[in-house]
N, C-alpha and C positions, 0 to 999 in steps of 0.2 A: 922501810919508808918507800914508798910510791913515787915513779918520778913524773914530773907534771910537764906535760906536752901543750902550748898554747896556740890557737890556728886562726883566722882570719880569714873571715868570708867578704870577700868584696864585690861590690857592687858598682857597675857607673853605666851611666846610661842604660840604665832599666837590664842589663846584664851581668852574669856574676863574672867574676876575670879571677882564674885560676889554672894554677901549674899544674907543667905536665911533668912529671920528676922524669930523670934520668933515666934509661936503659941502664942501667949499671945493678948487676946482681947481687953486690954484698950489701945495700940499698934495703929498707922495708919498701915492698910495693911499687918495685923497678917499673918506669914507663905507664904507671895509672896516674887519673888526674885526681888532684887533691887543691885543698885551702891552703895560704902561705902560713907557715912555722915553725917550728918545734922544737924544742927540750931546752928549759930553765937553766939558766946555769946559778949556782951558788942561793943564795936566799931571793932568788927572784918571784916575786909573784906571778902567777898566771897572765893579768894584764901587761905585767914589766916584758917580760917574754913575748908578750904576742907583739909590743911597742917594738922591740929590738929585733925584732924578725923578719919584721914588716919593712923595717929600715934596709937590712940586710939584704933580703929576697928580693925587694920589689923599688929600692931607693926612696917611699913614702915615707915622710915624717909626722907620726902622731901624736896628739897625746892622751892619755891611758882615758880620759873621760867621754873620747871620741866614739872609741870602742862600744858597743851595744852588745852585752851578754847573752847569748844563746843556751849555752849549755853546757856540762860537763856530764862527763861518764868515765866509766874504767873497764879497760880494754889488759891485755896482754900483750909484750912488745914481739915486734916480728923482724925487726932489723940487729943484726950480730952486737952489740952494744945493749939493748935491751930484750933479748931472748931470757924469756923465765919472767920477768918481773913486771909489777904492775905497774901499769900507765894511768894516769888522772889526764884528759884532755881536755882541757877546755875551750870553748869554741865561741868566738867575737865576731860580728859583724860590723863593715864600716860602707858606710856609703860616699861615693868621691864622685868631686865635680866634674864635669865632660873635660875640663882643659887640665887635669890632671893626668900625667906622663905615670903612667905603669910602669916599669922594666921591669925583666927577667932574668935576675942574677945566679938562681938556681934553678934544677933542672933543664929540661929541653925548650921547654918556651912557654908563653903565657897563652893563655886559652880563652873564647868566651863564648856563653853562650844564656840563652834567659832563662829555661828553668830547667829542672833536674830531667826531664825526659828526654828536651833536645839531645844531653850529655847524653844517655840510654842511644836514644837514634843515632848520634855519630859513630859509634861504632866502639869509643874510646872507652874505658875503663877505670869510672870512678873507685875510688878506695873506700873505704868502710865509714873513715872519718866526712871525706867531701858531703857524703849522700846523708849521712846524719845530721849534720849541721844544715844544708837545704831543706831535708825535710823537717826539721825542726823551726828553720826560721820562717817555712811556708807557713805552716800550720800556725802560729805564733800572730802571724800578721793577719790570717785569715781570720783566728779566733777575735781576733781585737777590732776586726773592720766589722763582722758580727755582730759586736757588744755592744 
């Protein structure tokens, strides 16, 4: 069985606000910037995970219909706890009002920037999951402003 990884893209003031994880090497993806989340515990759903996470990481309280579905794929784990086995990630988007308080309970600190290239020009080092959920929810809203 596949274990499922839930992430959260957030958004405020026309910026995405996302963690810079830890310098810490037994860590997947020491020091690159990523979405708030991850790993299901017990019969959790993808949204139940991405709710408790979001609490966790960032002190935001949601609730699961808040959430705006993005994506899911399957990946291979890279951090010592999931080496070898498959990962289901799925990936939520939330948009939060300007007088909402972020914090940063994990990793190094919280981040922000408007789209995925500024990330590229700073210098910093998105992870595999950040850049596919931006480029998934770009496309997504682009396709729909189109239609």
């Amino acid at each position: 069985m596949a274990q499922i990884i839930a992430g959260v893209l957030i958004k405020q003031n026309g910026e995405y606000v996302v963690q810079k994880r830890d310098n810490i090497p037994n860590i997947a993806e020491p020091g690159m910037l990523t979405f708030w989340g991850g790993a299901a515990d017990g019969d959790e759903t993808p949204k139940m995970a991405a709710v408790r996470e979001l609490l966790e990481e960032t002190g935001l309280k949601v609730r699961e219909e808040e959430l705006e579905y993005i994506m899911n794929y399957e990946t291979h784990g890279r951090s010592p706890a999931f080496i070898g086995k498959t990962i289901n990630v799925y990936s939520y988007f939330l948009e939060v009002e300007s007088a909402v308080e972020i914090n940063c309970y994990e990793g190094e600190k919280a981040v922000r920037f408007i789209k995925l290239s500024d990330i590229i020009e700073s210098g910093e080092t998105p992870n595999d999951l950040l850049t596919k959920a931006i480029e998934r929810y770009e496309s997504s809203k682009l396709a729909n402003k189109n239609a």
